[in-house]
C-alpha positions as CSV (number, residue, x, y, z in Angstrom):
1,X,122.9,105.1,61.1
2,X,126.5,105.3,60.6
3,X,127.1,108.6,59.2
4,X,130.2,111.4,60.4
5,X,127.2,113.3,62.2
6,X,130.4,115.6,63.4
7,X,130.5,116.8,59.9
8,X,127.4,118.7,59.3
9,X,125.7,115.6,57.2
10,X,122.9,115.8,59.5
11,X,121.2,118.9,57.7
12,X,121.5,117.6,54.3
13,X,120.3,114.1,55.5
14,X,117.4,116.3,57.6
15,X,116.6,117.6,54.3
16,X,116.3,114.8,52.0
17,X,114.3,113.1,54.8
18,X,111.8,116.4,54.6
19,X,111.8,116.1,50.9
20,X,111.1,112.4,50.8
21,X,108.2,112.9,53.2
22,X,106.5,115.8,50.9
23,X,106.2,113.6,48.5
24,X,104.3,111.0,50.6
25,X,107.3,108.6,51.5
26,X,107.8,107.2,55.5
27,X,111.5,107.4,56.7
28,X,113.1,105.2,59.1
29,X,116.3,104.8,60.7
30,X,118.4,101.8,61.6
31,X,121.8,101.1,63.3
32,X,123.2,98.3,61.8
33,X,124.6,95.8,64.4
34,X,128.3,96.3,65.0
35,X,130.7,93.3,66.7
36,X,130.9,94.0,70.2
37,X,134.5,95.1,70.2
38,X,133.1,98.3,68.2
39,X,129.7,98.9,69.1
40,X,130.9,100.0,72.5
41,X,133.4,101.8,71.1
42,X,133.9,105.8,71.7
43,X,133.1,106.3,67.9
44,X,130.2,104.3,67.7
45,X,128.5,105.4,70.8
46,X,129.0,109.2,70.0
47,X,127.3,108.8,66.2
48,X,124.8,107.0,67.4
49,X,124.1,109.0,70.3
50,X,124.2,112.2,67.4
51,X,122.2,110.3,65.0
52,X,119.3,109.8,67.4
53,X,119.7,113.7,69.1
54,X,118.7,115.0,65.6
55,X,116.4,112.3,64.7
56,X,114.6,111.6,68.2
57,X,111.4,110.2,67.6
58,X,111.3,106.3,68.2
59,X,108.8,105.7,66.0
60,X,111.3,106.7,63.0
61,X,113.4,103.9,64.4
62,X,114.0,100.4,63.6
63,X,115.1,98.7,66.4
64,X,117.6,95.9,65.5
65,X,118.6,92.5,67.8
66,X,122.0,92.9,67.5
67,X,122.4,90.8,70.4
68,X,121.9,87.7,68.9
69,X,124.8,85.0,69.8
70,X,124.4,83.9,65.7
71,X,125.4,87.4,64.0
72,X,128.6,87.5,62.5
73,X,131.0,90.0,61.1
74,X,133.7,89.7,58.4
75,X,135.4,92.4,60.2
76,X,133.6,94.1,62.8
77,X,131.5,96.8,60.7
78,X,130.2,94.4,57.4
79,X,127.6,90.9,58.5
80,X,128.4,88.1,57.0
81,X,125.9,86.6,54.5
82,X,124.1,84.7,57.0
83,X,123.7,87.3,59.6
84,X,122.6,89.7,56.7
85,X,119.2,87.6,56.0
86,X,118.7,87.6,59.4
87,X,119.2,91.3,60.3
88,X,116.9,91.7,56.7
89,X,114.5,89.5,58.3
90,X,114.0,92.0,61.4
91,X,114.0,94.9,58.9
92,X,110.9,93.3,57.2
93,X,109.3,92.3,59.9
94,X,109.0,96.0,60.9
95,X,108.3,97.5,57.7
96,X,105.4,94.6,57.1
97,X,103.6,96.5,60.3
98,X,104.8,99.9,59.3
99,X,101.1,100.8,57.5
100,X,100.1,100.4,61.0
101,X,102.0,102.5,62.8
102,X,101.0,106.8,62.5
């Protein structure tokens, strides 16, 4: 998740995620794979560190390889093509067990 949790966007997205789920739908959360440089970044670490204090259950997560030596980034923050399929790949994966999970 990559949202200005400083901002006060975590109680409308809290919301819509509450809405969603009344009306039958599963919710999960991702953080996109950032190039190194960044994802250790002050910025990076703090909103995801936000992201998962409001949202803290695991199971809501997807949990994303970023650590792969073959990801690319066109400038840090956006996957090249390539890396996209693959990170989409690892997104399916999950959902295609995601009936199984509670």
């Amino acid at each position: 998740v990559c949202l200005p949790f400083d901002l006060g966007l975590h109680s409308t997205l809290r919301r819509l995620v509450e809405q969603a789920e009344a009306r039958g739908s599963r919710v999960y959360f991702y953080s996109l794979p950032l190039s190194a440089a960044l994802q250790d970044s002050v910025t990076a670490t703090a909103t995801a560190a936000a992201a998962h204090a409001k949202f803290s259950d695991d199971r809501r997560w997807i949990h994303l390889d970023g650590t792969k030596p073959d990801l690319r980034w066109a400038d840090g923050f956006h996957l090249d093509e390539r890396s996209a399929i693959i990170i989409a790949r690892q997104i399916d994966g999950f959902l295609a067990g995601a009936s199984e999970r509670p």
